[in-house]
C-alpha positions in Angstrom: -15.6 -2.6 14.7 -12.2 -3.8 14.7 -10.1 -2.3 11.5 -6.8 -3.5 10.3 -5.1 -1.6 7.8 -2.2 -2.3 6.1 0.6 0.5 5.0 3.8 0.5 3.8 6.6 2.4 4.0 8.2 3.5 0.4 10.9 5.6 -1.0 9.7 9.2 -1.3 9.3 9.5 -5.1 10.7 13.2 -4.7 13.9 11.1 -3.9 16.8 10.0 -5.7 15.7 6.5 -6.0 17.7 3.4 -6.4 18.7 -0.3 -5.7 21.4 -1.8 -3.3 24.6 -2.5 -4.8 25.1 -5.6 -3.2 21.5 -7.8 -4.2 20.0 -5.4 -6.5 16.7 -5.1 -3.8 15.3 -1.8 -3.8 17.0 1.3 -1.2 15.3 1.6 1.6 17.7 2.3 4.2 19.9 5.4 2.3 16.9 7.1 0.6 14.2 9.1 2.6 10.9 7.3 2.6 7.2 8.3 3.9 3.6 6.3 4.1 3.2 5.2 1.1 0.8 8.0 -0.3 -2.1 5.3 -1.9 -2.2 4.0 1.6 -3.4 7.2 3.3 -6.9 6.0 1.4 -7.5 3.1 3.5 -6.1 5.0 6.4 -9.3 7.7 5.8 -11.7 5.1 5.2 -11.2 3.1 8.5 -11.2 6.5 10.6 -14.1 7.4 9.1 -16.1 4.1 9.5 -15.1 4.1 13.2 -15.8 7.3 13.6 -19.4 6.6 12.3 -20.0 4.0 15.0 -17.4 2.3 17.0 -14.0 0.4 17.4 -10.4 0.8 16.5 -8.2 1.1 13.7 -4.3 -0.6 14.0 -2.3 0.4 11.4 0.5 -2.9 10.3 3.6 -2.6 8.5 6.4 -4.6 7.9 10.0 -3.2 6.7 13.0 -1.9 8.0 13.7 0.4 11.4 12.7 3.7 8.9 9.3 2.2 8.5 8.0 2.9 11.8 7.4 6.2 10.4 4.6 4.9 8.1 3.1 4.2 11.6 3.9 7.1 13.2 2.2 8.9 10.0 -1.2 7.1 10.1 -1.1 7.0 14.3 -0.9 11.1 13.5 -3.8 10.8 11.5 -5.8 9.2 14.0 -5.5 6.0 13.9 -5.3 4.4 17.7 -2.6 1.6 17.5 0.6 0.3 15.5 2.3 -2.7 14.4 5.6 -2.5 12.8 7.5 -6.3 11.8 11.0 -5.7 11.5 13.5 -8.6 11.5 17.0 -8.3 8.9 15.7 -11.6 7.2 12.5 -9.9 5.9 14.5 -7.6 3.5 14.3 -8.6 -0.1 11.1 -10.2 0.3 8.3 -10.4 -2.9 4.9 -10.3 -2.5 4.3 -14.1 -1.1 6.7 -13.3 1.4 5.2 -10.0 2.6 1.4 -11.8 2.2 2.7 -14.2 4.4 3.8 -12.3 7.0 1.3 -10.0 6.9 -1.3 -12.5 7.5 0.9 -14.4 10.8 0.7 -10.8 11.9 -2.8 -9.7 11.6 -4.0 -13.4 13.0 -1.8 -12.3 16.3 -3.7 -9.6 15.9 -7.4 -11.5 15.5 -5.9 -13.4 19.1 -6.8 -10.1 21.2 -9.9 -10.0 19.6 -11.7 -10.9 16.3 -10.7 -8.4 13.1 -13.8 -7.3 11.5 -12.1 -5.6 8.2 -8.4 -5.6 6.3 -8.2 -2.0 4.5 -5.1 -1.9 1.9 -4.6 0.1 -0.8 -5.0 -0.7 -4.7 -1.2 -0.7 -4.7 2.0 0.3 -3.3 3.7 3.6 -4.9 6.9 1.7 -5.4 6.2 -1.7 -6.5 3.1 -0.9 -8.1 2.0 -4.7 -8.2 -1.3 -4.7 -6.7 -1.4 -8.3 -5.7 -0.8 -8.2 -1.7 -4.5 -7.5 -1.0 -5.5 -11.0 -3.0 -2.9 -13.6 -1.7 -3.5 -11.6 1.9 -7.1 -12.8 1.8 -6.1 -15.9 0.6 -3.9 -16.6 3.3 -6.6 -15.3 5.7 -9.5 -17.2 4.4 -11.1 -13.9 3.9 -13.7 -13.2 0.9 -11.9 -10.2 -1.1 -13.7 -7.0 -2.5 -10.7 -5.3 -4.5 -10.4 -1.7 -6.3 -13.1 -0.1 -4.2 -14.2 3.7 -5.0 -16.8 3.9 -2.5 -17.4 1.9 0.7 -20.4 1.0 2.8 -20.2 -1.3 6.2 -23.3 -2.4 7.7 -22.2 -3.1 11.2 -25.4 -5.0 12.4 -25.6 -7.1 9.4 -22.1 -7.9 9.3 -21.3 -7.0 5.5 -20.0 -4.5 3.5 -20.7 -3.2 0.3 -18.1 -1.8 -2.4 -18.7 0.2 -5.3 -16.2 -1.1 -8.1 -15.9 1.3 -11.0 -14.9 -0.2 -14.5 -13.8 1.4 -18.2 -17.6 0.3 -19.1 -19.5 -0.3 -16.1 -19.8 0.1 -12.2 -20.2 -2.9 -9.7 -22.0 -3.0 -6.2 -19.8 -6.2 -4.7 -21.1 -7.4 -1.3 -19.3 -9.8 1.2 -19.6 -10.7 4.5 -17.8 -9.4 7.6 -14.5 -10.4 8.4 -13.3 -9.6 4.7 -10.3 -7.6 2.9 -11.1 -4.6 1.0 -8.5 -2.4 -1.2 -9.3 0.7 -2.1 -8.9 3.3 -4.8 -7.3 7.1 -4.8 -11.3 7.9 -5.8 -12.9 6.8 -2.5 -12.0 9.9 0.0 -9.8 12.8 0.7 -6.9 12.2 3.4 -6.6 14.2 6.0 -3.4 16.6 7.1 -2.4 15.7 10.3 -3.4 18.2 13.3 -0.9 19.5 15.8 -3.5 18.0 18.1 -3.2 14.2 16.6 0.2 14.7 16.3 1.0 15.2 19.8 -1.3 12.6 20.6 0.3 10.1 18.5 3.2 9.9 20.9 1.0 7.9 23.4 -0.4 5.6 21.4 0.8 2.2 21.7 3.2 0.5 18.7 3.8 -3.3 19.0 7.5 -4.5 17.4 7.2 -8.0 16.4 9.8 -10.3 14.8 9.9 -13.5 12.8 9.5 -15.5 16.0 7.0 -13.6 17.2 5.0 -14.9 14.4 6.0 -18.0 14.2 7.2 -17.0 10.7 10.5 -19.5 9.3 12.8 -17.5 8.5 13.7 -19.1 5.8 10.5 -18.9 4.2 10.9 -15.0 3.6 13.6 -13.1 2.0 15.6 -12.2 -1.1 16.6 -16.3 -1.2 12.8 -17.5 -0.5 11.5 -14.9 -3.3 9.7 -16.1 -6.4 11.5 -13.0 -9.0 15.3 -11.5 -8.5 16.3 -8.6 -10.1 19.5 -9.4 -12.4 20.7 -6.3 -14.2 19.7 -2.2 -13.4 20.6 0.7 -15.4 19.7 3.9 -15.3 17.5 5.8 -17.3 19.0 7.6 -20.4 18.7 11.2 -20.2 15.9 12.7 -22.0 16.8 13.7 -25.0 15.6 17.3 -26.6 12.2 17.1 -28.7 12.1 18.5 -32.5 11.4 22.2 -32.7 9.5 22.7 -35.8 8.7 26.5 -36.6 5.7 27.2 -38.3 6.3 29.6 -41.4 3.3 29.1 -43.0 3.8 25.1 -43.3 3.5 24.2 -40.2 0.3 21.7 -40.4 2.5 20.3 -43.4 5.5 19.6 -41.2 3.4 18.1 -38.5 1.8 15.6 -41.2 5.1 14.4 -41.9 6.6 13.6 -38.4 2.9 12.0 -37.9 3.4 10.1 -41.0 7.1 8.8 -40.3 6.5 8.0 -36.9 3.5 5.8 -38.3 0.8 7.4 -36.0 -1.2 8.4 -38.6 
């Protein structure tokens, strides 16, 4: 079983977050970043279905020098190879961009041998978009089983089967091997890191492709190529201190009346 999963590298949300001055993209060069922590999910799952049988999991990211660590990360974890696309013209890129690459990349990939699975997240931590897995499969020609909470591959039957949990209902959704799966915080628990992967980490291979390498047009990618620009940031007003409202005996009265004024009741 050959796994792909997709990661990226974000701004740690412990930081103090923020956008460049100059084209009003996100920071990702002056703020510390870290795998993106809804991509440790599909990280897990690919370990453990390899783990259950057989093949390798190759971790792909795309993003600036800093986001070889989201590699480094999931190589710790135990994954047993890395891709990281870095190339100046990628930065400021939306999500048709970064499908797009991300698809040139993981057929380069399919060239040393076929992919059998695409693991993403549901979403990244900092754009919070979840559309990448669907234009990615798209792009790929891949059948798409999105949002799953539970995941089953049946090697010798080529399929896989995702439990989909709703606000009313739960689906079983099967597909077909190759396909793209994203998958929920719901499905496993991470592992930490041992001082044992960690050490072994630093012999794994990691692959550094550019643009070229993908045959990607430059100008197809980028702030200038993106669908959406941001125009206008400002910060976020201080939060402001609540209503203290001591309770003398009225106190159910009092809270009636904010209820009432503020029209939630």
């Amino acid at each position: 079983m050959n796994i792909v999963v997709c990661v990226k590298y974000v701004p740690d949300a412990q930081a103090e977050r923020g956008f460049e001055e100059s084209d009003l993209t996100t920071d990702r060069v002056g703020v510390d970043g870290r795998l993106s922590e809804l991509d440790e999910y599909p990280v897990e799952e690919a370990l453990k279905i390899v783990e259950a049988g057989e093949g390798q999991v190759t971790v792909l990211t795309m993003g600036p020098q800093g986001a070889a660590d989201a590699v480094k990360k999931a190589l710790q974890m135990g994954a047993h190879a890395g891709v990281h696309v870095c190339d100046e013209a990628i930065a400021g890129s939306d999500a048709v961009a970064t499908s797009l690459v991300l698809a040139r990349a993981i057929q380069k990939l399919g060239e040393a041998g076929p992919v059998d699975l695409v693991l993403t997240g549901m979403a990244s931590t900092d754009g919070v978009m979840s559309v990448v897995p669907a234009m990615l499969a798209e792009r790929l020609g891949l059948p798409q089983v999105t949002y799953a909470s539970e995941l089953t591959v049946d090697a010798a039957a080529r399929s896989v089967q995702a439990r989909r949990d709703g606000d009313a209902e739960t689906l079983l959704v099967t597909a077909q091997l190759p396909a793209l799966v994203s998958v929920t915080d719901q499905i496993n628990e991470p592992r930490y890191p041992s001082f044992k992967g960690i050490m072994a980490a630093k012999k794994k291979p990691v692959s550094t492709w550019t643009l070229a390498d993908l045959g990607v047009d430059p100008a197809q990618v980028g702030l200038a190529a993106s669908w959406t620009t941001v125009e206008q940031v400002s910060a976020r007003p201080p939060r402001e201190q609540g209503q203290v409202v001591k309770d003398e005996g009225d106190g159910g009265l009092k809270l009636a009346e904010f209820l009432t004024a503020g029209k939630f009741v």
